[in-house]
N, C-alpha and C positions, 0 to 999 in steps of 0.2 A: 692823307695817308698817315698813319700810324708811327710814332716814333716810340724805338726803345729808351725806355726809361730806369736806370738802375737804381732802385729806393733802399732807402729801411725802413722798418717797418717796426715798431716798438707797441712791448706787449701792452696789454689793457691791465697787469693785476702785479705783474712782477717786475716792470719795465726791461726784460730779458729783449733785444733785438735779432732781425734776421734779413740780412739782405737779398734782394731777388731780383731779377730781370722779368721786367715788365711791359707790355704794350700800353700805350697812351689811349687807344681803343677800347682798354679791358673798361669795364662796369663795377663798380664800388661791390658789388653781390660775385662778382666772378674773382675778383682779388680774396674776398674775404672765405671764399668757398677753398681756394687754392691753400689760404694757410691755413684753413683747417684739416685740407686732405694732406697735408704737409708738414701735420703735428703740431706747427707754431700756434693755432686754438683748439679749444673744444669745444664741441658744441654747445649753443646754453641751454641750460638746465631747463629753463623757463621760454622758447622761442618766442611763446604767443605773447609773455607779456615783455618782454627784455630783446634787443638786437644788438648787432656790432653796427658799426657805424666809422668813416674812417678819418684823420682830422689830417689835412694839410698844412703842419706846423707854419711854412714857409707866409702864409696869407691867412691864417686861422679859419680854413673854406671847411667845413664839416661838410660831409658827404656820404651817401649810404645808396642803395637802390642802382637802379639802373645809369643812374651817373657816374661819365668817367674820369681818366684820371686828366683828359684833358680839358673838359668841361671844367673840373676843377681850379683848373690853373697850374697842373701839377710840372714839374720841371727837373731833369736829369737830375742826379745826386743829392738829392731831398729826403727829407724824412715823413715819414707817414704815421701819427701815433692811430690805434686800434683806440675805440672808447666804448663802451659799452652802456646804450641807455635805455631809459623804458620807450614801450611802442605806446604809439598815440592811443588813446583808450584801455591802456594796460599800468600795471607797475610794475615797478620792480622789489622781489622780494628779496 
């Protein structure tokens, strides 16, 4: 069963934070979808070669895709930093 998770979430460029109420459920791609419909990103410039990615400061667990925050390890009142890398077969310009 899904536990609420209340994180922060700190930017990829500005280190600006925003906290949120989250399910343990959610998927590294459904959080990361949420701050950008939610302002906290923008989209990248570049998808095909560059993605978000999200780091669980608390374990240094990097995580992106379909993985969630409990697959992680992730854990009530934690931080989440945003990182921004190249995709496999791409760069970053």
């Amino acid at each position: 069963m899904a536990k609420t998770l209340n994180l922060t979430f700190i930017h990829p460029t500005d280190n600006s934070s925003i906290e949120a109420v989250c399910e343990s459920s959610w998927s590294a791609d459904f959080a990361i979808s949420e701050l950008i419909r939610q302002g906290f990103l923008k989209e990248l410039p570049s998808p095909d070669k560059e993605e978000y990615r999200l780091l669980y400061k608390e374990n240094q667990t990097e995580f992106r895709g379909g993985t969630t925050f409990e697959e992680a390890g992730c854990e009530d009142n934690k931080v989440i930093s945003v990182v921004i890398r190249p995709k496999a077969g791409g760069y970053a310009s």
